[in-house]
C-alpha positions, 0 to 999 in steps of 0.5 A, spaced: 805 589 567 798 590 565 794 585 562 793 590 556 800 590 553 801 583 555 795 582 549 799 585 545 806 582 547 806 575 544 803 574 538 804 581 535 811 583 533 817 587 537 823 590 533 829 590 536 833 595 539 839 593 542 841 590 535 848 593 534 851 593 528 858 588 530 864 587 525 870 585 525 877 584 524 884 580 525 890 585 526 896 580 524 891 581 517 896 584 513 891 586 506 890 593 504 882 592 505 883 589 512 889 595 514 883 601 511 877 597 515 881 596 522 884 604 522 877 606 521 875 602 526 879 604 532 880 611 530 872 612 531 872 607 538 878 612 541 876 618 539 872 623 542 867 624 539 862 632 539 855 627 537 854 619 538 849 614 537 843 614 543 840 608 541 834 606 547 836 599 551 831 594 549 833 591 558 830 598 560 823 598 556 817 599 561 811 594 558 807 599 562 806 603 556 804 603 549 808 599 545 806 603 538 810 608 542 816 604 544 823 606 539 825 600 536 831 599 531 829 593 525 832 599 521 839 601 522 836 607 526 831 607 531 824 607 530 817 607 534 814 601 534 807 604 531 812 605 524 815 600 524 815 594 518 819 588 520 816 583 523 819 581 530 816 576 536 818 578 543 818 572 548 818 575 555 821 574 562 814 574 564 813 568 559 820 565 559 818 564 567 812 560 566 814 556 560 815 548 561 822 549 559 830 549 562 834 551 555 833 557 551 834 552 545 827 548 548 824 554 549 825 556 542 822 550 541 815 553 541 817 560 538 813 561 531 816 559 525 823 556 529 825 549 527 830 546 534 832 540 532 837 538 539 842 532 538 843 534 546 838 536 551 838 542 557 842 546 552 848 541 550 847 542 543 842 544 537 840 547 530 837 552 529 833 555 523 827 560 521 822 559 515 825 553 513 832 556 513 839 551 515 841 553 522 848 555 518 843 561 515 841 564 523 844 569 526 845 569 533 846 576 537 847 576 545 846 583 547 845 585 539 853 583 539 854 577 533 856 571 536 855 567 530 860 561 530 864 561 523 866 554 524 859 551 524 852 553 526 853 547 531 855 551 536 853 557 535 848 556 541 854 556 545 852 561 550 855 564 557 848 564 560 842 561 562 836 561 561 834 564 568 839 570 567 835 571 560 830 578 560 827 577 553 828 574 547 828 577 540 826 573 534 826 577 527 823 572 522 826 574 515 833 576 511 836 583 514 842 583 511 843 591 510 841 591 517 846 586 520 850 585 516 852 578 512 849 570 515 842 575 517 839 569 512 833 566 514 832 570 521 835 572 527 835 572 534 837 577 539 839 574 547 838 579 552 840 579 559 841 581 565 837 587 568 838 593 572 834 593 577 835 593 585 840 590 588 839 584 589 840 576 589 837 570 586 839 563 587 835 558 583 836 551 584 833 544 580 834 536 580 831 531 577 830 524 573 837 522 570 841 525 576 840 532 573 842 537 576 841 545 575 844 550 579 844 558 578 846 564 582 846 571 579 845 578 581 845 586 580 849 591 584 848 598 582 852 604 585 851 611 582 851 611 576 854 605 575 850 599 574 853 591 574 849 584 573 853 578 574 851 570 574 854 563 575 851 556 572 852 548 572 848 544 570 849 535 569 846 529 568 849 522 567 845 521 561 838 519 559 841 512 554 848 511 554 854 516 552 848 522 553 852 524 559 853 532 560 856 537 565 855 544 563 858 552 567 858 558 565 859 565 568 857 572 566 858 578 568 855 586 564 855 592 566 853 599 564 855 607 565 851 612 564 855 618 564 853 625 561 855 624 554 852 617 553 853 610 556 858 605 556 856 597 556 861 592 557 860 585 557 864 578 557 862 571 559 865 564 558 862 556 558 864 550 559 862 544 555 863 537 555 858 531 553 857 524 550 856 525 543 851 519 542 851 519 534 851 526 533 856 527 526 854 519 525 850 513 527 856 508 524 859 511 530 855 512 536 861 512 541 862 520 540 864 525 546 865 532 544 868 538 549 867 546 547 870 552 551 868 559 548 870 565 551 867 572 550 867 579 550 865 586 548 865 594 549 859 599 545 859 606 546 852 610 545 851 618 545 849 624 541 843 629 540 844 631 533 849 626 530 847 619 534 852 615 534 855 608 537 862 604 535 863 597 539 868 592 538 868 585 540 872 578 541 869 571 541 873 564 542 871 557 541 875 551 542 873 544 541 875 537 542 872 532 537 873 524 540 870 520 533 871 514 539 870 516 547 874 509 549 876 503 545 879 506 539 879 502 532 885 501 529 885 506 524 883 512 529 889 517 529 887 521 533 882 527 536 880 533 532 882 539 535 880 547 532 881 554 536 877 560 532 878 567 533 873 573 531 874 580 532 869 585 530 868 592 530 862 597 528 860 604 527 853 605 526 850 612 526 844 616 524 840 622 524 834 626 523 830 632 519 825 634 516 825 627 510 825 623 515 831 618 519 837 617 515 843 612 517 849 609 516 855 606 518 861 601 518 864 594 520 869 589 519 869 582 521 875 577 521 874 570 522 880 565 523 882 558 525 886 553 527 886 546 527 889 538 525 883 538 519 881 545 518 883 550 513 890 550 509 898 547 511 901 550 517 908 551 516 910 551 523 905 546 527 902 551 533 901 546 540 893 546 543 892 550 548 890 545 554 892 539 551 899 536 552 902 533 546 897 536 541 898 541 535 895 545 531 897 543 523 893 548 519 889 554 519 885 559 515 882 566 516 878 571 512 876 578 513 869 581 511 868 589 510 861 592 510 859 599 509 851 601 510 846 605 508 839 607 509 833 612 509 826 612 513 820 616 511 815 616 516 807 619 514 801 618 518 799 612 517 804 610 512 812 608 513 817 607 508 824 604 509 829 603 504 836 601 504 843 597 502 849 593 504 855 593 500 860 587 502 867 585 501 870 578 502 877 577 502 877 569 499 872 566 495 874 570 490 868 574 491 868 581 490 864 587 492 856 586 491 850 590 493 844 588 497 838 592 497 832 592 501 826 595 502 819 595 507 813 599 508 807 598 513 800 602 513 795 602 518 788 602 516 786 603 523 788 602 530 785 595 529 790 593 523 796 595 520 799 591 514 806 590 512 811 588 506 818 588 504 823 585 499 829 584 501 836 581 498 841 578 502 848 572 503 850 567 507 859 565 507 860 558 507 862 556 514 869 552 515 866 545 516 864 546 509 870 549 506 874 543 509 871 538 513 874 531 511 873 525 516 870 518 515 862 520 513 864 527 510 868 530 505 869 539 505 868 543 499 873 550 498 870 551 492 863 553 495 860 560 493 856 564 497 849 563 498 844 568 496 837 570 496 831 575 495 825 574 500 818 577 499 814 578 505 806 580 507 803 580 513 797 583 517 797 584 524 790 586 528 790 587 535 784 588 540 783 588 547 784 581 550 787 580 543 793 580 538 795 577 532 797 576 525 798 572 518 803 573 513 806 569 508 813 570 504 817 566 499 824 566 499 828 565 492 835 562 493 841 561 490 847 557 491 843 554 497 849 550 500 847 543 504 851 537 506 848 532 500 850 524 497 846 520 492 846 514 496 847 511 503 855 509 501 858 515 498 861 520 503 856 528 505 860 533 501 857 540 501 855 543 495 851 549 492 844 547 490 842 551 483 835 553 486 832 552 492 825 557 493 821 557 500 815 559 500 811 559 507 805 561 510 805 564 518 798 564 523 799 567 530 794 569 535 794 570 543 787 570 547 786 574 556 780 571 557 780 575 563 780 581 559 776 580 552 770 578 559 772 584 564 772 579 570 776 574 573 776 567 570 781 561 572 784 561 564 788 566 563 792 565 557 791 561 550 796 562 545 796 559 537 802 558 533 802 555 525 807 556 520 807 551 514 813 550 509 815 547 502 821 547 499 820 547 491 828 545 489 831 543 483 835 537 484 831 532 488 836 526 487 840 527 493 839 525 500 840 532 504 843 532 511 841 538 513 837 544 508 832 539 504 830 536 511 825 542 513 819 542 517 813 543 514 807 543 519 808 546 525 804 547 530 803 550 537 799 551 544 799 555 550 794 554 555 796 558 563 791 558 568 791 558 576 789 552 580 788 555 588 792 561 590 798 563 588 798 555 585 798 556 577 800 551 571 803 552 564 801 548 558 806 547 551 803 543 546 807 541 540 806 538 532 811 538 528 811 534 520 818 533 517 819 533 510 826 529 508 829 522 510 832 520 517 836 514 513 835 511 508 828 507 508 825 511 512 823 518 513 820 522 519 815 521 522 810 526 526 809 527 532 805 531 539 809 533 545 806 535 550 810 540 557 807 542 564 810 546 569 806 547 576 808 552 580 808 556 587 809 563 586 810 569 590 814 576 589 820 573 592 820 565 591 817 560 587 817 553 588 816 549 581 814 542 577 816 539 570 814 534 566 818 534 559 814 530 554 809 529 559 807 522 555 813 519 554 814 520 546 819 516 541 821 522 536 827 523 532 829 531 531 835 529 527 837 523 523 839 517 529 839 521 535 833 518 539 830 524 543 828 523 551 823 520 553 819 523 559 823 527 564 821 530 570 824 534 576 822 540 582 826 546 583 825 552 587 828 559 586 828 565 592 831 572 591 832 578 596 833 585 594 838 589 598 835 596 597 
């Protein structure tokens, strides 16, 4: 890669382009609306049509090029980056190697305006949110399919791969409803991985304090047309306090066909879960275990000239096991709680061109569904778990959701204007049709500036936790509406050789914000729709190639700046909040590459973060400095690597009582051989 297109690859945006609009639908629904969207659905994925969707693959995208000339789809339709006017952060493999990190939620960590607060380490469990956001309000996309779990934003994050099999990394900062469809609420994030390049394996292996253990092997395997990328993980450890302990798998495979009329991607992955739970839902119970299992497919078609269009389906199961006590019961325990959720989706998005721009439209359909002994209404017939001798399913409850979108792009000389809506339908909480518009534009002063604005509108449905949990803390709510919001947004983006950057600002009004809430330490959590909550924030990036801005070598090679701020202006200020009022204020974070001797180079992560909100009742959160460090031994086949994780042995809460590791070092090495 370059220098110069690295200058302008981290700070400054990217837009995505594998973002496929994904919906869903649960055949066994017998309602009107559903039968209509489900028929749709299958004619257009069968069908063989003259016309398809012809959308660039982000995996394919040389940086060797100028990004203002790379298609990208922040848009329902694809557009070069140079028109673009959504704001997107890439984080690269390039970067993804370097960083002090062994899990795609610690290496978001340090993403701008992300808030991680992980209950469990390398990747057990997290929350994750964007601009001061609940991480119920993030939508998370594996290969642009949504994989978002309706059960709750707790597992949403249960992915089937690891972070060594991840390519890139896309961050879209901002509502996108009448892009992706509903929860697309304060962000989205789009995880891409695999890539189709020679044939070859790659074994990489790593261990280190609290006998962890992390093991990976992954390869591609190209014939002809036909190319294939497949990867196995395991990653333990006993633990870094008592009932932390963790075992993780996954295994994934991708492929992609080209053929003369367009390309055919399939994808399925699965992953194991099973950890100590060390106050995770509640400090009165520390002694908690939870085990998760999810499964995942899907298939997407792409092909046109004229007409470009592109129809997909998808599948993603989640199963889970609750154990309020891991040993020693109390008296009064009945017993574990156990859900299964199925969602099932299908999507058809097309586009096309003439001489008043780009105009797109499409469709998708979503049905989300559970089965559990707490979740949801009465069974009439108990259903028996799967894989769990003498337990049973007692209740259930699905929902369907149909979208249908539109949207027009003009694009002048220095100016692009982008303006469309979603229209959305639920099948319960009496919701009804409704309409969520949205607009963009961008104007470049010159090759050096470019500013940007939008305005757009979006929802989030409550979740089935939300809707139904009841438990010894925590109390459901299935009479929660819909959450809304209107977001405006500004930014300017510069960019110079050596360096990038950008400033924006943005202020999201939302209503029937929903958080978890009590008046007093004594009562139980309960969900409800907060009035009014509006955000407001300020975003600062910047990214320096010492060696480029002096044209010489130089032992730095790479200094990165990120600051977001935060503030929430709510209405009800007499609840304690678990979750939505617990934003994070300040934020700040550094990146320091430089080389040592040789082929022998360091990174370096620093991190500030200030919490607003409590973690208990007396007591708030306190600020706190990280600091990261990897040291690694690179050549184009091997690497042989350090980390120190919380180089100073830090004490920080990131969630209520969950007390973070402290220090944590371990040492791997990773070696690939390409066949051909």
């Amino acid at each position: 890669m370059k220098q110069t297109d690295r200058s302008f690859q981290r700070a400054t945006v990217f837009t995505f382009k594998r973002w496929g609009r994904k919906s869903y639908s649960l055949f066994s629904v017998i309602k009107k609306p559903v039968r209509i969207g489900v028929l749709l659905a299958v004619y257009t994925t069968v069908s063989n049509p003259e016309y398809g969707f012809a959308q660039t693959d982000t995996t394919k995208v040389s940086m060797e090029y100028n990004l203002d000339e790379v298609k990208v789809s922040a848009q329902r339709a694809p557009v070069t980056f140079s028109q673009v006017a959504r704001i997107v952060s890439v984080i690269s493999r390039e970067e993804i190697e370097a960083a002090p990190v062994q899990s795609i939620q610690e290496l978001l960590e340090y993403a701008l305006s992300v808030d991680v607060r992980q209950r469990g380490v390398h990747g057990v469990q997290a929350d994750i949110s964007v601009r001061g956001g609940s991480f119920d309000q993030t939508l998370i996309l594996l290969n642009g399919i949504n994989i978002s779990d309706p059960q709750t934003g707790h597992h949403s994050l249960d992915l089937p791969v690891s972070l060594k099999n991840i390519q890139r990394i896309e961050i879209l900062e901002g509502p996108a409803a009448r892009v992706f469809g509903p929860n697309a609420f304060s962000g989205a994030i789009n995880i891409i991985t695999g890539s189709w390049g020679n044939t070859n394996v790659k074994v990489d292996v790593s261990a280190g304090q609290h006998q962890l253990f992390d093991g990976n092997i992954s390869g591609n395997l190209n014939t002809g047309s036909l190319h294939q990328f497949m990867a196995f993980n395991r990653i333990s450890s006993d633990g870094y306090i008592n009932n932390t302990d963790f075992k993780t798998w996954n295994g994934f495979y991708q492929s992609r066909l080209d053929t003369k009329p367009g390309t055919l991607d399939f994808q399925v992955g699965h992953t194991n879960k099973a950890f100590g739970a060390n106050s995770f839902y509640s400090a009165t119970y520390p002694n908690q275990f939870e085990e998760t299992k999810t499964t995942f497919a899907s298939v997407k078609y792409e092909t046109g000239t004229k007409l470009h269009y592109n129809p997909s389906v998808y599948w993603r199961r989640h199963q889970d096991r609750f154990e309020l006590f891991r040993d020693n019961p109390a008296s009064w325990y009945k017993g574990h709680n156990y859900h299964l959720t199925d969602v099932f989706g299908s999507n058809i998005n097309a586009w096309f061109s003439s001489i008043l721009g780009k105009t797109a439209f499409g469709a998708e359909i979503r049905t989300e569904n559970v089965w559990s002994n707490v979740l949801g209404e009465t069974l009439t017939s108990p259903i028996a778990v799967p894989r769990e001798e003498g337990q049973f399913f007692t209740k259930s409850y699905s929902r369907t959701t149909i979208s249908y979108f539109a949207e027009h792009s003009v694009y002048l000389e220095k100016l692009t204007l982008s303006g469309g809506a979603m229209t959305n339908w639920i099948s319960d909480l009496g919701f009804g049709w409704n309409i969520y518009p949205g607009l963009d534009a961008a104007y470049s002063f010159s090759e050096h500036y470019k500013i940007s604005g939008s305005v757009n509108s979006t929802l989030r449905m409550p979740t089935f936790t939300d809707l139904f949990y009841s438990g010894p803390t925590n109390i459901g709510n299935p009479d929660l509406k819909p959450e809304k919001s209107v977001t405006y947004e500004g930014s300017i983006r510069i960019k110079y050789t050596g360096f990038s950057g950008h400033a924006g600002m943005y202020h999201r009004r939302g209503k029937n914000l929903i958080d978890w809430v009590r008046e007093n330490e004594t009562e139980k959590w309960q969900p409800q729709n907060l009035t009014r909550i509006n955000s407001t924030g300020l975003e600062f990036s910047g990214t320096f190639f010492p060696e480029k801005i002096r044209k010489k070598a130089f032992p730095i090679t790479k200094i990165g700046l990120n600051y977001s701020y935060t503030t929430l202006d709510k209405e009800k200020d007499y609840f304690f909040s678990n979750y939505v009022l617990d934003n994070l204020k300040h934020k700040f974070d550094a990146e320091l590459d430089h080389k040592i001797w040789g082929k022998l180079k360091a990174s370096w992560r620093l991190t500030y973060q200030n919490r607003n909100g409590m973690r208990t009742q007396t007591e708030s959160y306190k600020p706190f400095w990280l600091v990261n460090t990897r040291i690694m031994w690179k050549t184009a086949a091997t690497e042989i690597y350090a980390m120190a994780s919380n180089l100073f042995d830090t004490k920080y809460y990131d969630l209520g009582p969950v007390e973070q590791p402290g220090r944590w070092i371990s040492f791997g090495i990773s070696h690939q051989i390409n066949f051909k």
